[in-house]
C-alpha positions, 0 to 999 in steps of 0.5 A: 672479647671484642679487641680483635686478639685471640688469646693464644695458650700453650702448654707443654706436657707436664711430666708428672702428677705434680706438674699436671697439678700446678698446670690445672691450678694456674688455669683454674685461677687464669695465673699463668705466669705462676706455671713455668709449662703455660704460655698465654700471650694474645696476638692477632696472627700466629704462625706455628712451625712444626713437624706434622704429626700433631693434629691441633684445634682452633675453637674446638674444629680439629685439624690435622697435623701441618708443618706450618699452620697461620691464623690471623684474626680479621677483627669486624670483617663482616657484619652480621646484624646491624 
């Protein structure tokens, strides 16, 4: 996408087959909102809080677990190929 927004999607952990069934199908047709577990918004900064003990990933890099982690999109920041 060339908006300068990240598509943000969070989920819960589903609790059982059925839930995990529901989270897969809203994802398979991109409906999120039809997935009480799914949270998709765009932004073009995120803050999250948390503990630590859980590593994260941002287009696929792992991280390791921080207390507070910031991304913000820097839309045309720099120019590759003109």
């Amino acid at each position: 996408m060339a908006d300068g927004l990240f598509e943000v999607m969070l989920v819960s952990s589903p609790k059982d087959l059925g839930q995990l069934t529901e989270c897969l199908t809203a994802v398979q047709k991109q409906q999120y909102d039809n997935c009480a577990m799914i949270t998709f918004r765009t932004a073009k900064q995120i803050r999250v809080y948390c503990d630590g003990s859980f590593n994260w990933t941002l287009d696929g890099e792992m991280e390791p677990g921080k207390v507070q982690v910031e991304v913000e999109n820097l839309h045309r920041a720099i120019s590759l190929m003109k």
